[in-house]
C-alpha positions in Angstrom: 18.6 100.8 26.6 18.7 100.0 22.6 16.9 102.6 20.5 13.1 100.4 20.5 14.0 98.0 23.5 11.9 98.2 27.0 14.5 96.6 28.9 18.6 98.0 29.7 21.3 95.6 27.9 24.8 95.1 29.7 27.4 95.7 27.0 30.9 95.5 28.3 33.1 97.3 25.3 36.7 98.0 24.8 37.4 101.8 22.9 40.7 102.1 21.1 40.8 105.6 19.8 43.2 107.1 17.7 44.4 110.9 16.6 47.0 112.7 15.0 46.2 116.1 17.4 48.0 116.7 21.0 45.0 116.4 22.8 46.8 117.0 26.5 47.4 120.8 24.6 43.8 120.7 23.5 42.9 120.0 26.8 45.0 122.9 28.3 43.4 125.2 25.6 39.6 124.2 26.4 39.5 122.8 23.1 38.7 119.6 24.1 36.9 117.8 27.1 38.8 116.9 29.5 37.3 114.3 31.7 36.7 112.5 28.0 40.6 112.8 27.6 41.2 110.9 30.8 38.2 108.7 29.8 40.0 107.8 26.8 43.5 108.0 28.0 43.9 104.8 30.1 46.9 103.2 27.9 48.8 105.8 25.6 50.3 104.1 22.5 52.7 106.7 21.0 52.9 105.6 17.1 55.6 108.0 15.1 54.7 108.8 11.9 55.7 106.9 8.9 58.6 108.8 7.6 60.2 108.1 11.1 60.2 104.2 10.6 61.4 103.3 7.5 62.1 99.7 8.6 58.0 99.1 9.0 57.1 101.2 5.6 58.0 97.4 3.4 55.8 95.0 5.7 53.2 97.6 6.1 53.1 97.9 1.9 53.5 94.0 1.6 50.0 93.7 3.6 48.3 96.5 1.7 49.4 94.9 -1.8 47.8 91.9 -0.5 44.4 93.6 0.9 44.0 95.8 -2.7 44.6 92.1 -4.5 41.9 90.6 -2.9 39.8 93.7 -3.2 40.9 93.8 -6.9 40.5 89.8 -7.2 44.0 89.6 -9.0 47.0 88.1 -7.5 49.1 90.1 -5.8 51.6 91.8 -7.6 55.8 92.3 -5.9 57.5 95.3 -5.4 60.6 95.5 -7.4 64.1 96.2 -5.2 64.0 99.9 -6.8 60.0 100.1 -5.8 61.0 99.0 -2.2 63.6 101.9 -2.1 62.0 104.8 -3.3 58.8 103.8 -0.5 61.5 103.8 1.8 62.7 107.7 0.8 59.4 109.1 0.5 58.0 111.3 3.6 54.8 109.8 4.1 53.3 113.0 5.5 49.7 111.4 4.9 51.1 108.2 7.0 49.5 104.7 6.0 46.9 105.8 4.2 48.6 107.6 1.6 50.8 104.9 1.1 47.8 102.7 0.6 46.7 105.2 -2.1 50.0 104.5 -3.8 49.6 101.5 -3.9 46.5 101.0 -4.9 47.5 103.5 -8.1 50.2 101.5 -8.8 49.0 98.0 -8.4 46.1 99.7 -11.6 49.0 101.3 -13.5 51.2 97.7 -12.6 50.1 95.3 -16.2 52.7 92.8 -14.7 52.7 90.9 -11.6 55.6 93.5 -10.4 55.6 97.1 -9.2 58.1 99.2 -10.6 59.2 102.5 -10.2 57.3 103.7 -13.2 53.8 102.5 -11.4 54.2 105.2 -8.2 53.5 109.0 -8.9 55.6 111.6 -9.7 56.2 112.6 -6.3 57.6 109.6 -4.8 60.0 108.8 -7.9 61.1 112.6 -8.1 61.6 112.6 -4.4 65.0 113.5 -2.4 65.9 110.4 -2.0 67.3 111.0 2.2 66.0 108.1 4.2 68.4 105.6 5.2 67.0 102.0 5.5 67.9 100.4 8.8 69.6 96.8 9.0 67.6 96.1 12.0 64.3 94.6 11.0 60.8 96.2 12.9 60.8 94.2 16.3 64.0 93.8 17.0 64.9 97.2 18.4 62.7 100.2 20.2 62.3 102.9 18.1 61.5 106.1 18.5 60.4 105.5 22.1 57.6 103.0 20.8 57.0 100.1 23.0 57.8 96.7 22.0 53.9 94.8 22.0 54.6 92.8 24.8 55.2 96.0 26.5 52.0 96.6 25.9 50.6 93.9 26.5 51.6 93.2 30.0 50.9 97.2 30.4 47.5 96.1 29.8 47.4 93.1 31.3 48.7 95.0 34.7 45.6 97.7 34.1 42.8 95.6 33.8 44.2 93.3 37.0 44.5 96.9 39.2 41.2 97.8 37.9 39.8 94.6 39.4 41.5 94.4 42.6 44.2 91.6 42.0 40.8 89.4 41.4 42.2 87.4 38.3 38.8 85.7 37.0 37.3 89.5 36.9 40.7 90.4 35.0 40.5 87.5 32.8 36.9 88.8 32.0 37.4 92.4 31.2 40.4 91.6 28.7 38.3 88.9 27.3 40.5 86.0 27.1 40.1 82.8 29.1 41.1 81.9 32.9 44.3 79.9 31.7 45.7 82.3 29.4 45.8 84.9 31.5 47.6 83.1 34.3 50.2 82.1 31.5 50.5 85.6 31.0 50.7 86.8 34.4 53.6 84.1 35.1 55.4 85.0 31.5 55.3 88.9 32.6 56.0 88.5 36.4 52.5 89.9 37.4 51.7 87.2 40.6 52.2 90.2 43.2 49.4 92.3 41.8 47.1 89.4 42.5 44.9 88.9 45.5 
């Protein structure tokens, strides 16, 4: 029942939570609940940090120039090759949002329409440069045991059919796309046996 209502609303919700804490330990130590853990834990996404996937740290900074543009209202500014390289080498130990933050310094330092060297802090220029840039492009290989997203996708697609018996209306319901999507889906993943 809303806070001020009389009468109980139906709400049907999805919850994608995230953490950087091992809550299965947490669990173990009575630091954490765990029927909530189990509550919460119906599809585990693993995400390495950062510093682990090199090949995703240019894309990822591409997008975050964009998004601090618009914020900023100026155009967006590029990333010089030697820019690109030293984001590459740096350990990210604060993940994406730290290198949001360096970007956002650098795009107010940046009085050109390109990012060099010069606009990132001290740390990232001074920094061992160690981390190999793969060939590969993201998507193209598994990394770091992360499943590919149509992995997860048909992971989740499987779930919500299981938790609605095989009924594929009720399925198509709870992950909140249409009747004939879902079917495409379930013939494009091989999930017909599941059904009733």
């Amino acid at each position: 029942i809303p806070r001020g209502a009389t009468k109980p609303v139906e709400v049907d919700v999805r919850l994608i939570a995230a953490t950087n804490k091992d809550l299965a330990r947490m669990v173990d130590e009575g630091k954490f609940r765990r029927d909530l853990f189990y509550r919460l834990n119906v599809i585990h996404i693993h995400i390495p940090p950062l510093r682990e996937r090199p090949e995703d740290i240019i894309p990822i900074a591409e997008h975050y120039v964009q998004v601090i543009a618009d914020r900023m209202n100026c155009p967006a500014p590029k990333l010089s090759k030697e820019a690109m390289q030293l984001l590459q080498s740096a350990q990210w130990e604060g993940n994406v949002r730290e290198l949001e933050n360096v970007l956002e310094r650098a795009m107010i330092m940046c009085d050109g329409d390109v990012i060099l060297p010069e606009h990132l802090p001290d740390y990232i220029r001074n920094a061992p440069q160690t981390a190999a840039v793969p060939e590969k492009v993201a998507g193209e290989q598994v990394l770091g045991g992360v499943l590919p997203l149509d992995e997860i996708e048909k992971a989740y697609i499987l779930w919500a059919i299981l938790q609605c018996g095989g009924n594929k209306s009720e399925a198509a319901k709870k992950l909140g796309i249409d009747l004939s999507t879902l079917y495409r889906k379930i013939e494009r993943y091989g999930l017909k046996k599941y059904l009733k």
